[in-house]
C-alpha positions in Angstrom: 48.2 -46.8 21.1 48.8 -45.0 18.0 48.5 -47.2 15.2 45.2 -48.4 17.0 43.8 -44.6 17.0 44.9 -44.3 13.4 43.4 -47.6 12.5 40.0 -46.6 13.9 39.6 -43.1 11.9 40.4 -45.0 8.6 37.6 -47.5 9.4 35.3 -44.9 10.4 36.0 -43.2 7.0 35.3 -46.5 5.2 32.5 -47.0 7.3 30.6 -43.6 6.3 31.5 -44.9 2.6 30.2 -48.3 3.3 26.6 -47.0 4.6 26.3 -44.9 1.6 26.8 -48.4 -0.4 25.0 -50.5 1.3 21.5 -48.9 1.9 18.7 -51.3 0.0 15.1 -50.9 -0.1 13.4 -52.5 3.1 10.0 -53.9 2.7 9.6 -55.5 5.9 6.5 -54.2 8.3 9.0 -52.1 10.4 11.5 -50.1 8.9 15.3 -50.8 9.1 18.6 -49.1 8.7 21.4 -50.5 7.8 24.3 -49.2 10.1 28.5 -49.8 10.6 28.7 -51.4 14.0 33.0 -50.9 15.0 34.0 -53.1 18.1 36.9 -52.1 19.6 38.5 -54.7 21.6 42.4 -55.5 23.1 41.9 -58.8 23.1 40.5 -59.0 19.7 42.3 -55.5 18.3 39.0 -54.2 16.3 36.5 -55.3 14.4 33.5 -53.5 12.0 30.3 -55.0 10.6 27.5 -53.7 9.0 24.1 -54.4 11.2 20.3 -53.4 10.8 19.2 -51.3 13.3 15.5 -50.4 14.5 14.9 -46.9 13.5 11.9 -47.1 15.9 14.3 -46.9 18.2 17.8 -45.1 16.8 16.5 -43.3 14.6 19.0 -40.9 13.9 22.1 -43.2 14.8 24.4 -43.3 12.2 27.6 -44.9 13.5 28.0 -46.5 16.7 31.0 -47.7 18.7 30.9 -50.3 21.1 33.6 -50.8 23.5 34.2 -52.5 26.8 32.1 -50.2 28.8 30.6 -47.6 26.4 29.0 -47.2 23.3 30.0 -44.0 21.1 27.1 -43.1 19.1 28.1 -40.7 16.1 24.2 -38.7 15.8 23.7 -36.6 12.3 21.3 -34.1 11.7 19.9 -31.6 9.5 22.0 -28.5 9.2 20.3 -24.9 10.1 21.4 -22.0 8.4 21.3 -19.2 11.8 20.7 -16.7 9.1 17.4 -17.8 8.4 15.3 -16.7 11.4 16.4 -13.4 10.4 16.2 -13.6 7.1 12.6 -14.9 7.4 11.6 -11.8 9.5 13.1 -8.9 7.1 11.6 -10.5 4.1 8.0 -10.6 6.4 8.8 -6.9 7.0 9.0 -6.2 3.5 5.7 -8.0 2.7 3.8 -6.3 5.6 4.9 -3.1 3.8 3.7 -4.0 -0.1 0.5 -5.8 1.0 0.0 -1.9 3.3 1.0 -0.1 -0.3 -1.9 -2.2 -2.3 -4.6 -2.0 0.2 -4.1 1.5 0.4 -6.5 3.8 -1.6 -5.2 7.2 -1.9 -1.9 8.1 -4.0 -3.2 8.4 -7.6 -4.6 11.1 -9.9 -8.3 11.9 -9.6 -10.2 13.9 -12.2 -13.6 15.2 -11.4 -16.5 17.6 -11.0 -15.9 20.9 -8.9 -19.0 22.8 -8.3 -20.8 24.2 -4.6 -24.3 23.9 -3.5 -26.1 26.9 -2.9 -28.1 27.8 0.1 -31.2 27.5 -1.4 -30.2 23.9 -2.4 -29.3 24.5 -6.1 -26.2 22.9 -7.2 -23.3 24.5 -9.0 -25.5 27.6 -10.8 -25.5 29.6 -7.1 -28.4 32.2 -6.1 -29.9 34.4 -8.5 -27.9 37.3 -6.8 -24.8 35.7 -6.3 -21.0 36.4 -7.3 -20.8 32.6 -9.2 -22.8 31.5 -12.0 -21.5 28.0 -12.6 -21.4 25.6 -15.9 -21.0 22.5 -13.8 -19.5 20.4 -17.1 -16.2 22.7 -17.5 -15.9 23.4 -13.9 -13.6 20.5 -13.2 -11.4 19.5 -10.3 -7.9 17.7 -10.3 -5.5 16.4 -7.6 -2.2 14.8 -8.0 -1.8 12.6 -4.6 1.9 11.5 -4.5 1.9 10.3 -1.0 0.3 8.0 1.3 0.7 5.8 4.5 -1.4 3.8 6.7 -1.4 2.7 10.2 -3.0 -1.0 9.8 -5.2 -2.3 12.9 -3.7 -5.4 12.9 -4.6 -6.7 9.6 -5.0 -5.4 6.3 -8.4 -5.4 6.6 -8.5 -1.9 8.3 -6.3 1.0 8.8 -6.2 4.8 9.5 -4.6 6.2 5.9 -2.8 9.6 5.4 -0.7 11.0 2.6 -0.2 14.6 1.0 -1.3 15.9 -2.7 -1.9 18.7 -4.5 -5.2 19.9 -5.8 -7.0 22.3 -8.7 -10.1 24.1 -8.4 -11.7 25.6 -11.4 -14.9 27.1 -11.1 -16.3 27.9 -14.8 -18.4 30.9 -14.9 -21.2 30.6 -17.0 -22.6 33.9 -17.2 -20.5 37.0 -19.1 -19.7 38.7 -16.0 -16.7 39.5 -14.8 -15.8 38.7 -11.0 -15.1 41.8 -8.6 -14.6 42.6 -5.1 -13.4 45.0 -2.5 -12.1 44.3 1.4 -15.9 43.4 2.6 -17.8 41.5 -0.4 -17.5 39.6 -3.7 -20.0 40.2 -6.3 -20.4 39.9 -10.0 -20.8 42.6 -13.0 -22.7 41.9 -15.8 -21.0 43.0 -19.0 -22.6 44.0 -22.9 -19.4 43.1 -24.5 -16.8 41.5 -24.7 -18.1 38.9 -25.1 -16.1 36.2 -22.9 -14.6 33.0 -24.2 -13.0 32.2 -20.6 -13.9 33.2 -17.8 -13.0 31.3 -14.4 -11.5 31.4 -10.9 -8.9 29.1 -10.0 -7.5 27.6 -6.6 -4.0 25.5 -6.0 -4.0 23.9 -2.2 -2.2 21.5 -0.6 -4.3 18.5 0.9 -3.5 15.7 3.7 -6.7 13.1 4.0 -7.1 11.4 7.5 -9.5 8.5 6.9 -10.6 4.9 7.8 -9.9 2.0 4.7 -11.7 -1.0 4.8 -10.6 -3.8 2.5 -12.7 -7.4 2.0 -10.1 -9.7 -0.2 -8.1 -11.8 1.8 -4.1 -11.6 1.3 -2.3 -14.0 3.4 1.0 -13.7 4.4 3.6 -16.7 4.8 3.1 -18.6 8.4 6.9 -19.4 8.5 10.3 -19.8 6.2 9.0 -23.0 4.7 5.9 -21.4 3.3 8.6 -18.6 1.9 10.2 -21.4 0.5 7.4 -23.0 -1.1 6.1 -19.9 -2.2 9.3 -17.6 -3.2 7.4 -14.8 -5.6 5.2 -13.8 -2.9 2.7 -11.0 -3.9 -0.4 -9.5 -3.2 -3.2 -7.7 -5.5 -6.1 -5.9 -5.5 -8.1 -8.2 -8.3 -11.7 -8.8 -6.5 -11.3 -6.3 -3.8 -14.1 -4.4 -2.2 -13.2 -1.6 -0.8 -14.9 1.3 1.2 -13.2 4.3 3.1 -14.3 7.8 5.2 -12.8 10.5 6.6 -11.6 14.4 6.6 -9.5 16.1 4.2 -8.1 19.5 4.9 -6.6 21.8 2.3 -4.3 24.8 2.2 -4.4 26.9 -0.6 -1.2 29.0 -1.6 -2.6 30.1 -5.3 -5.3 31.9 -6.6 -6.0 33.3 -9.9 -9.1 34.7 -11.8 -8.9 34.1 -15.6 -10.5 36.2 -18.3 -10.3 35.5 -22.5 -11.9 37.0 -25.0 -11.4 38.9 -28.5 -11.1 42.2 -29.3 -10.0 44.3 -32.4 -8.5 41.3 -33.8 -6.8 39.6 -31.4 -6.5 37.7 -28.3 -6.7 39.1 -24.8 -5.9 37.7 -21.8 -6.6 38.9 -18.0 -5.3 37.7 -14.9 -5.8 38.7 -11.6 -3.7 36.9 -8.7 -6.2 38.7 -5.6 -7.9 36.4 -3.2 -11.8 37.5 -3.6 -12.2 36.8 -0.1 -12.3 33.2 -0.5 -11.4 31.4 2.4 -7.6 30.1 2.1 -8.2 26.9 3.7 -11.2 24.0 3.7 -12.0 21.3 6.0 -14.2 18.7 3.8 -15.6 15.2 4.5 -14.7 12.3 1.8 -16.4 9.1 1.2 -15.1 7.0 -1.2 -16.0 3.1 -2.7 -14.2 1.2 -5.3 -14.0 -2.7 -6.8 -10.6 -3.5 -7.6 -8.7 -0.8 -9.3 -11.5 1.7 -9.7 -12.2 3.9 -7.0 -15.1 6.7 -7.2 -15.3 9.6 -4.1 -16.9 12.9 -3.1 -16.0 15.6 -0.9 -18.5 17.5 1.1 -16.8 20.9 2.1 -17.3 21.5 5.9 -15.9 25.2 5.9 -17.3 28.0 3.3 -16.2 28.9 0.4 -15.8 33.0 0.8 -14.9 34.6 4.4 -18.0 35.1 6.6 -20.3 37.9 5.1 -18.2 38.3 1.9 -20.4 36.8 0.0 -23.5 34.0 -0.3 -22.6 31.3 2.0 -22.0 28.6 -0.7 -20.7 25.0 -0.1 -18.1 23.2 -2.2 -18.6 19.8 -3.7 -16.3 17.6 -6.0 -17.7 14.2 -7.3 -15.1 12.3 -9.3 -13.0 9.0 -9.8 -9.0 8.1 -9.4 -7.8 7.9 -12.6 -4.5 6.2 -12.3 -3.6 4.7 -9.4 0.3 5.0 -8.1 0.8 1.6 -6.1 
């Protein structure tokens, strides 16, 4: 029984080699394959022939063995790779996460105009009797947003955004006053000389934006592995994309400074006064912001006062401005 057991593993070597050999184009209607057909029989010992077989019918029957009562059929197939489920579903992760990044509309730097509205309704140069006398065009506003994350709805589409930055408040005074104040008000004294080159109040806060994005371009992600594979530098950006967002931003501030310069007998002097003039130390503010690809323009509408209640003219803050550079 040996010699026939080695026997039939050397023909079914050669007969792997032989269908490799022998495959020919088939024009016929219905295609063909050819297959090694090994008979193994102890009356006739064994026997091997190459025979077309309907792949209509067998089509993934590569070697078959007849013998007296069965017929071995040796079946190949495709290999899968295990890993590539998983594979598939971290590098999906991973594109969830930089499409999120580039449909998000916050971490950048933002340059702008900081003034207030008065209650009258005058904007920036306060009422005639108030502690602020504003030139709008130097009073400028500046944040630094170095974080951001959104929960997406579903799709890219829309999402509730966060992130954290710092902000800078400069309110330019116009007038040559200096700024005073005592435990119950805030109020202005005009001065004869000297003459003032600076003269400004400055605020340092932490902010954190809670807001709705919407986003109109369409970036797909891969349906399964093979799209991966047929697409392998899968990316997303934000060419053509119309984008529109509103919501709150609250702010903390932990610095304030009023600023004085001017010239006198010769030289420069500089003042600086670290009090807080009653101003309120926080803000509550609602944003609106709209942008076309890359450029993004916004305004805040401050919600809270500026100074503590009955400290001095209830005036509102405003900043108008753009996002400079974005960071994603």
């Amino acid at each position: 029984m040996k010699p026939l057991t080695i026997t039939a593993l050397l023909l079914l070597s050669l007969a792997a080699k032989a269908q490799q050999d022998t495959t020919v184009a088939d024009t016929s209607a219905r295609p063909q394959r050819k297959h090694v057909l090994i008979i193994a029989n102890s009356g006739e010992g064994i026997q091997a022939r190459v025979e077309n077989t309907d792949t209509a019918r067998a089509v993934n029957d590569t070697i078959r063995i007849n013998t007296k009562r069965k017929v071995i059929r040796i079946i190949t197939t495709e290999r899968i790779d295990t890993n590539v489920a998983g594979q598939f579903e971290e590098r999906l992760k991973e594109l969830r996460r930089e499409r999120r990044n580039v449909f998000t509309y916050w971490a950048g730097l933002e340059v702008g105009i900081n003034t207030f509205i008065a209650p009258d309704g005058r904007v920036g140069d306060g009422p005639e009797s108030g502690p602020l006398q504003l030139n709008n065009a130097k009073s400028r506003f500046c944040a630094i947003n170095f974080m951001e994350h959104k929960v997406e709805f579903g799709t890219h589409h829309i999402g509730l955004a966060t992130g954290l930055g710092v902000e800078f408040l400069n309110y330019k005074l116009s007038e040559n006053n200096t700024l005073a104040f005592n435990g119950d008000s805030t109020w202005t004294a005009a001065m004869a000389t000297p003459v003032l080159d600076k003269n400004k109040l400055r605020q340092i806060g932490l902010r954190m934006p809670l807001m709705l994005e919407f986003n109109t371009k369409r970036a797909k992600l891969p349906a399964d592995a093979q799209d991966l594979k047929n697409k392998p530098g899968w990316s997303f950006d934000r060419e053509n994309n119309f984008h529109l967002s509103a919501g709150l931003v609250g702010s903390w501030y932990f610095d304030t400074m009023y600023k004085q310069k001017y010239r006198e007998g010769g030289r420069t002097v500089r003042q600086r006064s670290k009090d807080d003039y009653n101003l309120l130390p926080y803000r509550l503010a609602a944003r609106a912001q709209i942008g076309f690809g890359s450029l993004n323009l916004f305004a805040e509408y401050a919600l809270t006062p500026m100074f503590e209640q009955d400290a001095a003219p209830e005036l509102t803050a405003l900043n108008i401005g753009v996002t400079l550079v974005g960071f994603n």
